[in-house]
BAMAR-78822 format. One line per field, with one value per residue (C-alpha): residue number from 1; residue in one letter; x, y, z. Coordinates in steps of 0.001 Angstrom, whole numbers. Example, Ala and Ser with C-alpha at 12.3 -4.5 7.8 and 13.67 -1.06 7.14 Angstrom:
<rs>
nr <- [1|2]
rest <- [A|S]
X <- [12300|13670]
Y <- [-4500|-1060]
Z <- [7800|7140]
</rs>
This chain:
<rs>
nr <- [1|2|3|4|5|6|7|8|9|10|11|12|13|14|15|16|17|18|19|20|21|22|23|24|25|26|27|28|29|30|31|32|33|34|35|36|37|38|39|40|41|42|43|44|45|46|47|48|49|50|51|52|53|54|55|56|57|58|59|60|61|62|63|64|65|66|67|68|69|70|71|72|73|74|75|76|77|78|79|80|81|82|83|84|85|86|87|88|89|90|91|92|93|94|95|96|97|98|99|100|101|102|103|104|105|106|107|108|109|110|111|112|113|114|115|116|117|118|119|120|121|122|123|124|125|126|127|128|129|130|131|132|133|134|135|136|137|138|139|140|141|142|143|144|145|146|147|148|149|150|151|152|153|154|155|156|157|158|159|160|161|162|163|164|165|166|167|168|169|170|171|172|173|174|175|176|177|178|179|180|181|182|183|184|185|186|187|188|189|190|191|192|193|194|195|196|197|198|199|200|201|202|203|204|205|206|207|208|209|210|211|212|213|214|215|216|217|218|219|220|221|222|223|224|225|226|227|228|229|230|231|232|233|234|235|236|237|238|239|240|241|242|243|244|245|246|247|248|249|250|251|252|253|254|255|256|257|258|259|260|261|262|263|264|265|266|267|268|269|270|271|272|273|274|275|276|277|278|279|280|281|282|283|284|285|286|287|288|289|290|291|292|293|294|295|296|297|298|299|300|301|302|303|304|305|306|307|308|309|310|311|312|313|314|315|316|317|318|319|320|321|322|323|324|325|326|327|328|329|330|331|332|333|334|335|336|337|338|339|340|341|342|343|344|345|346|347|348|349|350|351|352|353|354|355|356|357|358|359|360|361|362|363|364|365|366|367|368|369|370|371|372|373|374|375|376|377|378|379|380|381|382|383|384|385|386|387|388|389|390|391|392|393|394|395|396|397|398|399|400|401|402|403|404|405|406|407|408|409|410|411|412|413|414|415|416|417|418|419|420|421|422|423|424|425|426|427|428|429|430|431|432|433|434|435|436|437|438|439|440|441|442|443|444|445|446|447|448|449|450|451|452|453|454|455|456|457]
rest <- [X|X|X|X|X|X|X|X|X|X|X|X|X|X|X|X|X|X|X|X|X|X|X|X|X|X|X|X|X|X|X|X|X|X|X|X|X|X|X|X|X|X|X|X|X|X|X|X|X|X|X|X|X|X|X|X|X|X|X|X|X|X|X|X|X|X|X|X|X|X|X|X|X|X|X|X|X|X|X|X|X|X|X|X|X|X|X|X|X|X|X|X|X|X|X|X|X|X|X|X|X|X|X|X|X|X|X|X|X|X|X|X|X|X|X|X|X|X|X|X|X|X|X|X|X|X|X|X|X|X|X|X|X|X|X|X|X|X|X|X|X|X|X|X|X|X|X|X|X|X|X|X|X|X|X|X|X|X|X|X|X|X|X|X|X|X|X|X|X|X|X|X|X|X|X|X|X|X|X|X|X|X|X|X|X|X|X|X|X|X|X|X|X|X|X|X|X|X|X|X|X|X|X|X|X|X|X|X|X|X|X|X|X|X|X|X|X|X|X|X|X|X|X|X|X|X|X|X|X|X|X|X|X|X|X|X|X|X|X|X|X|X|X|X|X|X|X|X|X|X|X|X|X|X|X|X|X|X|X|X|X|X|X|X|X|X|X|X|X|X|X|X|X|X|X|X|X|X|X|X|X|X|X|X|X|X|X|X|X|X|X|X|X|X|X|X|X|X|X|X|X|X|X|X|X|X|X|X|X|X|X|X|X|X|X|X|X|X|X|X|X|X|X|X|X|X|X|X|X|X|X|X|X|X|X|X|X|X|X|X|X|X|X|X|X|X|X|X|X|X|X|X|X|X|X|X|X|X|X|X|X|X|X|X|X|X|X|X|X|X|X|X|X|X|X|X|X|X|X|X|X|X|X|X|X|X|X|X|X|X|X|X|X|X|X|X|X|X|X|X|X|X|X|X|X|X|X|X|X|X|X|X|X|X|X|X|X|X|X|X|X|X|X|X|X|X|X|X|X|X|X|X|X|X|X|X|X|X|X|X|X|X|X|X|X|X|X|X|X|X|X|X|X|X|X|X|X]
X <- [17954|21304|20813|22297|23574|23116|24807|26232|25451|28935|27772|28887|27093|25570|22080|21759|22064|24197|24909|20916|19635|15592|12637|13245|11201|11952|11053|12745|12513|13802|16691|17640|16990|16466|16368|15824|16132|16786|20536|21284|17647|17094|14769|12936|12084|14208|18126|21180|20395|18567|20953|20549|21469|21108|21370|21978|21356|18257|19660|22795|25463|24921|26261|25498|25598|23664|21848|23506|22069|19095|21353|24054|25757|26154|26946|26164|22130|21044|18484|18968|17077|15628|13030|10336|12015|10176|11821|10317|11685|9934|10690|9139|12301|14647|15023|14921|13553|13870|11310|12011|10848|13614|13008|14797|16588|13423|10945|9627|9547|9084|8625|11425|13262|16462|16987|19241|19990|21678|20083|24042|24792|21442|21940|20624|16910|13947|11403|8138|5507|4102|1703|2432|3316|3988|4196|4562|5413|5184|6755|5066|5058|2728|5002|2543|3695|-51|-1345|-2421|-586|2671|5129|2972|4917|2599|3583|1507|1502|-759|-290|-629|-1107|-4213|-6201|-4059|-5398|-4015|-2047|-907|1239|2309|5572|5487|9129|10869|10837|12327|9436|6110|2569|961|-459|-4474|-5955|-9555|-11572|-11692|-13901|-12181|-13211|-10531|-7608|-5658|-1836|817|-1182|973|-60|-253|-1201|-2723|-1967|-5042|-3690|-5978|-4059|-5330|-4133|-5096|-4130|-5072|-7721|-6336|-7943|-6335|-10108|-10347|-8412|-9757|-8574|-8778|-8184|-7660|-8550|-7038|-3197|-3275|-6020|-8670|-8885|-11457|-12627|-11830|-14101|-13719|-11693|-12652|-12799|-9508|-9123|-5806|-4326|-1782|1834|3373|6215|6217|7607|6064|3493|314|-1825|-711|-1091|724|-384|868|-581|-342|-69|-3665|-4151|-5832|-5145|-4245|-3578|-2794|-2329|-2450|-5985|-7127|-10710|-10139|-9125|-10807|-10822|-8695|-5819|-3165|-3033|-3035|-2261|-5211|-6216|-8735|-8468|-10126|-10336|-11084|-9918|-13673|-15096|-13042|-13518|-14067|-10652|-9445|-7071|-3821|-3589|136|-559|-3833|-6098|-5991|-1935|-151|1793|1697|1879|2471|4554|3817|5271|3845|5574|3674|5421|5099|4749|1492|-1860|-5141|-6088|-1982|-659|2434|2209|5347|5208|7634|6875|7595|6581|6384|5771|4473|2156|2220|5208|6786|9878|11937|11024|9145|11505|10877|11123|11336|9028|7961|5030|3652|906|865|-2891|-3358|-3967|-6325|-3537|-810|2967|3774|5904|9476|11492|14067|16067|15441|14823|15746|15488|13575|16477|18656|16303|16222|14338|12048|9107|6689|8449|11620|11465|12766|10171|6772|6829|9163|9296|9271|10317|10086|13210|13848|10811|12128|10760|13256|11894|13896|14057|15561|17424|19291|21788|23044|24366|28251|28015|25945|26814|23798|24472|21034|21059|18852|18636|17480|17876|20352|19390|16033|12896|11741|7843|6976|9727|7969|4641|5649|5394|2048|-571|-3221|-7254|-7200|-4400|-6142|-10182|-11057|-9320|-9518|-13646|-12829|-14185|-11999|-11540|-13449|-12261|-15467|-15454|-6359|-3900|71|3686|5083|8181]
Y <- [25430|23561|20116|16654|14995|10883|9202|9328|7487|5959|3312|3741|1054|2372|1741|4240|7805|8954|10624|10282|8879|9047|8464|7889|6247|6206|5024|5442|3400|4657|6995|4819|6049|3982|5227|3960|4698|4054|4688|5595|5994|3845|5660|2748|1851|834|1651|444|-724|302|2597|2992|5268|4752|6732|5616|8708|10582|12214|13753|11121|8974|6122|4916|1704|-181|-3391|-6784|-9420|-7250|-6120|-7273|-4179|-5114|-8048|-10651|-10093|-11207|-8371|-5427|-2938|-2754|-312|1159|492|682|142|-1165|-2331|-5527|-5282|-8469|-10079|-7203|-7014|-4097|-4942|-3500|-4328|-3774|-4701|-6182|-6352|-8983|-8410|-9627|-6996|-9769|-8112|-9285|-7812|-8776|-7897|-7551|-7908|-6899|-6786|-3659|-1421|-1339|-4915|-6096|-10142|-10991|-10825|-13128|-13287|-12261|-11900|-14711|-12855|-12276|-8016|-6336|-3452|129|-2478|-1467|-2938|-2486|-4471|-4814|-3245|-2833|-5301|-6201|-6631|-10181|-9978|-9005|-9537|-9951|-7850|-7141|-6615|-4642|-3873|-3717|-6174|-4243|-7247|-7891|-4172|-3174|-5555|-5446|-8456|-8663|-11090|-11859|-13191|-14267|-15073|-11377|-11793|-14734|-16427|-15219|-16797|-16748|-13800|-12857|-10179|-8799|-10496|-10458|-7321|-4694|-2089|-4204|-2855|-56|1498|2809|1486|1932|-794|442|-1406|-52|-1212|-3413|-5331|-4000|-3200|-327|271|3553|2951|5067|4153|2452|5007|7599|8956|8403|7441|4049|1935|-1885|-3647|-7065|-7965|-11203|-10569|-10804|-14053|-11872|-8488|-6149|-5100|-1256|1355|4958|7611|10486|11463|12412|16123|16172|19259|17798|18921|21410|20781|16946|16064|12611|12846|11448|11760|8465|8641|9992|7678|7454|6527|8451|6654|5918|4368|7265|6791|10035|10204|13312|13619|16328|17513|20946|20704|23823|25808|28097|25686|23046|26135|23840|21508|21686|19131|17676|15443|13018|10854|7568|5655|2371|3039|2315|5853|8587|12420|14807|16296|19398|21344|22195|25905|25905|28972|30835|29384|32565|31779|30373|27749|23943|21332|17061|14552|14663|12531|12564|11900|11417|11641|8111|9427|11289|10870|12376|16833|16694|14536|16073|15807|16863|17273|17243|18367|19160|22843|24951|28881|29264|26261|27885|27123|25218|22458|25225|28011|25599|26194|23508|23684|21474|22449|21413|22147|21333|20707|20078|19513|16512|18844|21390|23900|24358|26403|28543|26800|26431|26755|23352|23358|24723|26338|23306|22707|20044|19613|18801|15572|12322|11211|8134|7009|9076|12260|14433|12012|13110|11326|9419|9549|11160|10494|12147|10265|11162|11004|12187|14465|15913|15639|14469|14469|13239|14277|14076|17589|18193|20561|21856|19113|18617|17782|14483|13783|14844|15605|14533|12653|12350|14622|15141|18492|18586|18324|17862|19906|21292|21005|22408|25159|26467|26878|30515|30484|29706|31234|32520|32270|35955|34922|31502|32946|29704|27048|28402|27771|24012|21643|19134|15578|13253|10005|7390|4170|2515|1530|1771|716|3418|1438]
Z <- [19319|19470|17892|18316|15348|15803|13044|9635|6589|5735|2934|-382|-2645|-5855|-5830|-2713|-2194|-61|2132|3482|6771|7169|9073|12430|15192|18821|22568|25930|28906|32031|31105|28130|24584|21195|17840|14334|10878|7225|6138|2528|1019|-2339|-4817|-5599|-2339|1026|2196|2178|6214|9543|11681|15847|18208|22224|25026|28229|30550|29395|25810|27779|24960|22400|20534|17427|14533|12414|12583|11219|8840|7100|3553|1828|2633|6142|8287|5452|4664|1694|805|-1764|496|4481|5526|7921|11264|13931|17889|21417|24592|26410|29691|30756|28699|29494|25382|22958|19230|15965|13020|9805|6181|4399|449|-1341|-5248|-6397|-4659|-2275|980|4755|8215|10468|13951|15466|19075|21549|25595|25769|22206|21253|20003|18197|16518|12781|11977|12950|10511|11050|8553|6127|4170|381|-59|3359|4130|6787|9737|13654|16453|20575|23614|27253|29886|32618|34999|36185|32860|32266|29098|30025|27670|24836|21794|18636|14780|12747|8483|5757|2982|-362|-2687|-456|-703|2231|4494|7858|9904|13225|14908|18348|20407|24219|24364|23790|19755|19526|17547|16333|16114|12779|11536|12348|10423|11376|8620|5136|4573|3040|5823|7230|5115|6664|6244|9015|12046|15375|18055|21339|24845|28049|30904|31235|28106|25275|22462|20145|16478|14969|10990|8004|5689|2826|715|2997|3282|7673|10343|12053|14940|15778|19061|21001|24413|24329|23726|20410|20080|17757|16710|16318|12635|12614|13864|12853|14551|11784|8258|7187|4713|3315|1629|-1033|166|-2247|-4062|-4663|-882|-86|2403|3808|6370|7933|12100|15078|18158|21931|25360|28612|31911|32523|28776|27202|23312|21201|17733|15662|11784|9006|8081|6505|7600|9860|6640|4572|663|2721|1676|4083|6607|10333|12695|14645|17398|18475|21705|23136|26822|25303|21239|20237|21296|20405|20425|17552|15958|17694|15894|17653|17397|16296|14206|13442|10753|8861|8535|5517|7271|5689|8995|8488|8775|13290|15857|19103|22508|25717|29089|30692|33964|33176|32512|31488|32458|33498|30745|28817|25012|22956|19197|16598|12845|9434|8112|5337|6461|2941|1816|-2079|-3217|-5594|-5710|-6114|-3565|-972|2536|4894|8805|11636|14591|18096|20369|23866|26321|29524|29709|27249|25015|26038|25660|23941|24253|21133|18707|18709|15111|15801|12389|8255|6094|4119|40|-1243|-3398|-1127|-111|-1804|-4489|-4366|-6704|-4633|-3834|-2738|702|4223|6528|6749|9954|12528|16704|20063|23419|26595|29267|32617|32223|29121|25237|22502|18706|16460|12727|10034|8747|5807|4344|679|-1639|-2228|-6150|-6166|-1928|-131|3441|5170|8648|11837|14891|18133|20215|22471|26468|25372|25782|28778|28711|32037|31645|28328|30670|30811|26603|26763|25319|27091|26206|25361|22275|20921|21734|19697|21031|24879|23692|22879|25567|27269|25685|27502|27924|27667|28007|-2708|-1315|-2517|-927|876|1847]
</rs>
């Protein structure tokens, strides 16, 4: 599939390695497109800065920079590292926004955001959080014009030097200043890593969030724009097959909305496998985020197989909803899940549905094999995502990814990607597979919708 390259790493300070661009999120409003990412990836933690790339008319060109103030390797920051960006538009300010954890020479770290009115010229950051260690930030905002909370934008991280307890704050005036930070109470079934806020258009907010132990996924919410917050409830026990070859992964969440609200969230489990041999990726789904319904494994190969699935990002078309909802998927793959740091291949993929999820196209190859050597290092792993995105525009899915190529001496040669034009969901319907192919999963019922923890920066 022919792919988009969105921006080079051109920094050359020392303390990065270059040339490396990683984990990517993404949104779309309208035909415009917003990505984010780190730029030159720091082993100990962080990069040189947070890069961006916009489109304008639905993924057809793209422009590209990166954001001023957060480093002192560009437009006169004063930290030694930025990371985990995260991007949003609020429409009820006509303002896009950029969080970020900048980390000081020290190791102090804090959740901030850029802004900007057009995604291409962004000002410095605006501090967010005030809590002691944060970290895995995420950025959302209430774009439903009839919600009572309209223009409400939410923060979200865990704060590591607190048992991963998790803080949220709010701004009412387009990121321009944020309300102290509420956190659901002091119990640790509080805690909780890589939650994703996300708002329905009746104003609840819903966070799906790993377990700090990594041992279930949960979810909190607010009814209130942001006044109080739920204590978490649980979404399901998580069963995580251990990535081969020392990549850095976890089973942190996956999480979008369709039009009518419904909450999915997907994430790497191996309960469906004989000895928990690999992981699929699987999916669980809530009307309200306090009931939600059993995992269901998306049948991207056959359990039997000896394909490795994680690191997913999940798109929803805004335009639909519920049995006609349109879910794209991007994800990281190994075809072989026994392999070692030498011989492990790994794959970029991307599946469909055009049923919120009842069905599923057959998978699409998008870019590897890859080496792990050619990835960088950090002090959890050869590193080319935690998390990765897919956006929906004019109808049509982009994921974007991170994809990298053989080493030139020490020069890596690693940036993000998106697929060019898009992906046609509805024109794959012919691709896919029919209840005679996937006996199990045409059995599954229908979703239905009823009303120790450690930095990963």
């Amino acid at each position: 599939m022919p792919l988009v390259k969105l921006s080079t790493d051109t920094f050359t300070n020392s303390t990065s390695q270059h040339a490396t661009e990683v984990e990517p999120d993404s949104f779309a409003f309208g035909s415009t497109l917003v990505v984010a990412f780190q730029v030159g990836r720091i082993s100990s933690g962080g990069a040189s800065d947070i890069g961006f790339a916009i489109s304008t008319n639905a993924g057809a060109t793209w422009k590209n920079g990166f954001l001023p103030g957060l480093t002192t390797f560009q437009g006169g920051g004063a930290n030694s590292a930025v990371s985990d960006a995260s991007v949003i538009y609020d429409a009820a300010h006509a303002v896009w926004i950029i969080s970020s954890l900048t980390i000081g020479s020290s190791g102090a770290a804090q959740v901030v955001v850029n802004t900007s009115p057009d995604g291409m010229n962004w000002g410095n950051p605006i501090a967010v959080s005030q809590s002691p260690d944060p970290d895995k930030d995420w950025i959302t905002c209430d774009n439903t014009i009839t919600s009572p909370f309209y223009g409400h934008c939410y923060v979200e991280w865990d704060d590591v030097a607190q048992g991963g307890l998790v803080w949220m704050s709010t701004s009412t005036d387009g990121g321009q200043t944020w309300a102290p930070a509420l956190n659901p109470g002091s119990s640790a079934n509080a805690g909780g890593i890589g939650g994703i806020p996300l708002v329905q258009p009746n104003g609840t907010v819903v966070v799906p969030m790993l377990e700090p132990f990594g041992s279930a996924i949960e979810a909190l919410t607010s009814s209130d724009g942001g006044a109080s917050w739920s204590l978490p409830v649980q979404v399901a026990l998580v069963s995580d097959h251990l990535v081969a070859g020392g990549l850095r992964s976890d089973a942190l969440p996956s999480a979008a909305l369709d039009a009518a609200g419904n909450t999915y969230v997907v994430w790497q489990d191996c309960r469906f496998r004989t000895g928990c041999a690999s992981n699929d990726l699987v999916m669980s789904a809530s009307a309200d985020g306090v009931a939600w319904t059993a995992p269901s494994r998306i049948p991207i190969d056959a359990t039997t197989s000896t394909v490795d699935h994680f690191i997913p990002g999940l798109g929803i078309d805004p335009a639909t909803s519920g049995a006609t909802a349109h879910l794209g998927l991007t994800y990281y793959y190994y075809p072989q899940t026994n392999c070692s740091a030498a011989t492990c291949a790994l794959y970029v993929g991307f599946i469909s549905s055009l049923d919120g999820g009842i069905t599923w196209s057959a998978e699409t190859p998008i870019a590897g094999p890859m080496s792990l050597s050619w990835l960088p290092s950090t002090f959890s792993g050869q590193m080319v995502a935690d998390y990765v995105a897919t956006s929906f525009a004019g109808g049509k899915a982009y994921g974007v990814f991170a994809v990298a190529k053989a080493k030139s001496g020490a020069t890596f040669d690693e940036a993000i990607y998106t697929t060019k034009a898009g992906f046609d969901v509805v024109a794959a319907q012919g691709r896919y597979r029919s209840a005679a192919e996937r006996p199990v999963e045409a059995a599954r019922p229908r979703p239905s919708f009823s009303t120790a923890v450690s930095k990963i920066r």
